[in-house]
C-alpha positions, -999 to 999 in steps of 0.1 A, spaced: 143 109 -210 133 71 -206 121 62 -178 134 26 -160 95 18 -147 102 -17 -137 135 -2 -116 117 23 -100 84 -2 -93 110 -27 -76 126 3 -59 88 13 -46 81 -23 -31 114 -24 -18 109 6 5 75 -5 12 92 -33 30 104 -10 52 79 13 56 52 -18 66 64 -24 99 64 10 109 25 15 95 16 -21 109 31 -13 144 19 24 146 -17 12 133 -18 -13 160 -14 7 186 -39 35 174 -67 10 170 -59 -4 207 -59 32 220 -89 39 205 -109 6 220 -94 13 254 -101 53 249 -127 75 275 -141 90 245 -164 72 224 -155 58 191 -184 53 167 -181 22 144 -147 12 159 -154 -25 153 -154 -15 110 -122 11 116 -103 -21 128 -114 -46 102 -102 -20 73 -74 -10 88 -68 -45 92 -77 -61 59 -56 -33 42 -22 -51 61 -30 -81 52 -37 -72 18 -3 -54 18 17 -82 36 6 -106 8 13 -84 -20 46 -82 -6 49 -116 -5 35 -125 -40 61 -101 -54 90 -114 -43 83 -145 -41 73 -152 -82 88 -115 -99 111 -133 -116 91 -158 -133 63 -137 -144 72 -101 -141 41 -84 -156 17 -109 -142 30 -102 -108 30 -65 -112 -4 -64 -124 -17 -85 -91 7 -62 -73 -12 -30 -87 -46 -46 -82 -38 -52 -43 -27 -16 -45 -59 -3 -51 -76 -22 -16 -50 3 3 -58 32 -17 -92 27 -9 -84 19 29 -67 54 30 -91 74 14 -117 54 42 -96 67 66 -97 99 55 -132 107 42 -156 80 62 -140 71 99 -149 93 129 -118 108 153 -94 102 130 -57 108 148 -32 134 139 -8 105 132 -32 86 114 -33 113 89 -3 111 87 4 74 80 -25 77 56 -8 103 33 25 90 28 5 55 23 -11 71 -5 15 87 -19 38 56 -21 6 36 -35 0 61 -62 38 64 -72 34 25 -74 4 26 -94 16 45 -119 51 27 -124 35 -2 -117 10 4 -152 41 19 -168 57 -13 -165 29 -29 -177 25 -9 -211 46 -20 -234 59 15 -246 78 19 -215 94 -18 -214 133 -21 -220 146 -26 -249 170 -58 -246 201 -52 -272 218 -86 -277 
């Protein structure tokens, strides 16, 4: 079976647009919960300016791929996969290192990861050149 990686990479950024409002929105709100909260948050300030980096990191890899794909395909997708990797590593921070962690935060977290890693990996099968489509003139 031969797989259509740079489809299914497009299709992957394609419902990320969709799914970044949701996170960004839902995010928002947690982190002003949490600095409003009764119970004390430890280390708040560096929960915020993770959470925070790691939307802006994914707004602007939105951005850059849409905005140049179709002048340098692989170029893009290999920026596009490197950006990737700052919200892996937000999510696993959410995870494993930040303290009162919400229910819903978890949640967020793992279908973020999910959809990251799904967009690593076509992302590098796009990349390799065993994968690429063969163009029959």
């Amino acid at each position: 079976m031969k797989v259509d990686a740079e489809l299914m990479f497009e299709c992957l950024i394609y419902l990320n647009v969709f799914y970044y409002p949701l996170f960004f929105i839902c995010e928002t709100i947690l982190v002003a919960a949490k600095w409003q909260s009764a119970v004390p948050t430890p280390g708040i300030e560096e929960d915020a300016s993770v959470i925070f980096t790691v939307l802006a990191v994914e707004i602007a890899k939105i951005l850059i791929y849409r905005k140049f794909k179709d002048r340098k395909r692989d170029l893009v997708t290999g920026i596009a996969v490197f950006m990737t990797f700052f919200t892996i590593a937000g999510c696993l921070y959410t995870f494993f290192l930040q303290h009162f962690v919400a229910r819903l935060e978890y949640i967020l977290c793992a279908m973020m990861t999910m959809l990251a890693a799904t967009e690593v990996a076509f992302g590098i099968m796009q990349i390799l050149p065993c994968f690429k489509k063969v163009q029959y003139y």
